[in-house]
N, C-alpha and C positions, 0 to 999 in steps of 0.2 A: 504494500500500500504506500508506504515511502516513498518509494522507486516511482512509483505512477508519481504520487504528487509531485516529486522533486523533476521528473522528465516535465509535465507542463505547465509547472510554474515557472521555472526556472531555464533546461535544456533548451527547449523550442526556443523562447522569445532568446536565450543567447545563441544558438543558433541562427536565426534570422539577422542579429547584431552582426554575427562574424563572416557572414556571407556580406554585409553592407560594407566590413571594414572591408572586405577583400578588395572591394570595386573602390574603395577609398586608399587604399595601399596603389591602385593602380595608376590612380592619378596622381599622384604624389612624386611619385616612381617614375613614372613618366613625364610630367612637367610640372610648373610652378605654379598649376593652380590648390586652390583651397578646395579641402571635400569636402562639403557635409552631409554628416551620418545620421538618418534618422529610425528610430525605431519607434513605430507610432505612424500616427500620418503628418504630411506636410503641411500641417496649417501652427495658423498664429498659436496655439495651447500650448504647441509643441517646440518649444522657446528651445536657446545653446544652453546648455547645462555646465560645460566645459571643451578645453580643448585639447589636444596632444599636438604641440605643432604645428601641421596645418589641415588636421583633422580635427572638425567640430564635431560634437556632440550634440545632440537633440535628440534626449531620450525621453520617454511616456511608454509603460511596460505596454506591449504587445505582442501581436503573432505575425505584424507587417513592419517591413522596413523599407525604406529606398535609400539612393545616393545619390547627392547632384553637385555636381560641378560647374564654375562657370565656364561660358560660352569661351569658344576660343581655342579648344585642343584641338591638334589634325587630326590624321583620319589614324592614323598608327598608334598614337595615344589614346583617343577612341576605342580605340581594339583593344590596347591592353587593359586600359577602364574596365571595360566591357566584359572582358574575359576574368577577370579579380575575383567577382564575387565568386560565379561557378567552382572556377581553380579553388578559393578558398573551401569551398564545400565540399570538395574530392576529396583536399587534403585531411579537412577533418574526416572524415570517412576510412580514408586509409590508416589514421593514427588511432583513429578509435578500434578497428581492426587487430591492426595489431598490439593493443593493448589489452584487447579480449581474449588473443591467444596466450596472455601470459598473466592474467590473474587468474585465482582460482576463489576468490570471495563472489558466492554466486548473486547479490544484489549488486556489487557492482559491475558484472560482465554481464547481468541482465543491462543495467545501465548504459552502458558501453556498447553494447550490442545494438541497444533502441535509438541510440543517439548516430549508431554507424545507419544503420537503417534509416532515419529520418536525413542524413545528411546527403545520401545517393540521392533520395527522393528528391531531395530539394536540388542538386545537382541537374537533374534528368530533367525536371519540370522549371528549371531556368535557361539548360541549352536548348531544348526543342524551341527552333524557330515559328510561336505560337503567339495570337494574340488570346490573352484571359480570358475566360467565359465568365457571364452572370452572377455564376454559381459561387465565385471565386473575390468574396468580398474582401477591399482594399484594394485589390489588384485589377478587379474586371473593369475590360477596355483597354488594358495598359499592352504594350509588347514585350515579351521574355526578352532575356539578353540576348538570347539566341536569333531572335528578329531581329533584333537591333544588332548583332553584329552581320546579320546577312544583307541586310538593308545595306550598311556601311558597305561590305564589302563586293556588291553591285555596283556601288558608285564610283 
């Protein structure tokens, strides 16, 4: 019962966080704009909490995030933007992996497990070049990364 509450109070919404830093890492990484990280939605409630550099913060606990940058990156920085969050969410997938092969405490490798599981998901359901369904609130209407990097990479 732990395990359950502690995966969705907690894993999900910092999941969602570390997929937003990823695509915040990328811009950083890639040029000298500013990223801001939101976990929540993009409105005025949802105020900078803090910074790290030139990553802002704009948290309100949720199960939605974005990241925006200003106007002005090329198309290669764009891509790597773009591609951040995903890559982030692999990685976490793979570290929780194999961190499940090497515990043996069974509420944390249930944990480990669930969170490797939810992080493919959100991996696979952010590269398919998709726009959100109805169904998919915070998100519906918007395009995966995976649009927006096929988009980009037609032009």
């Amino acid at each position: 019962m732990l395990v359950f509450l502690l995966f969705y109070l907690l894993v999900i919404p910092i999941t969602v966080l570390l997929h937003e830093i990823g695509h915040g890492l990328g811009v950083i990484i890639s040029s000298k704009s500013n990223a801001h990280i939101y976990l929540g939605n993009t409105n005025e409630k949802n105020r900078e909490n803090f910074r790290l550099g030139r990553l802002h913060f704009h948290i309100i606990w949720s199960y939605v995030g974005y990241c925006s940058w200003e106007k002005g990156l090329n198309k290669q920085q764009s891509i790597i933007s773009l591609i951040g969050g995903p890559a982030m969410s692999l990685l976490i997938t793979l570290l929780c992996l194999f961190f499940t092969f090497y515990t043996s405490l069974g509420d944390l490798r249930s944990l480990l497990w669930s969170t490797a599981i939810l992080n493919f998901v959100n991996f696979i359901s952010t590269i398919i070049p998709i726009t959100y369904p109805r169904w998919m609130p915070g998100y519906s209407g918007h395009p995966s990364d995976g649009l927006q990097l096929l988009r980009l990479l037609r032009n």
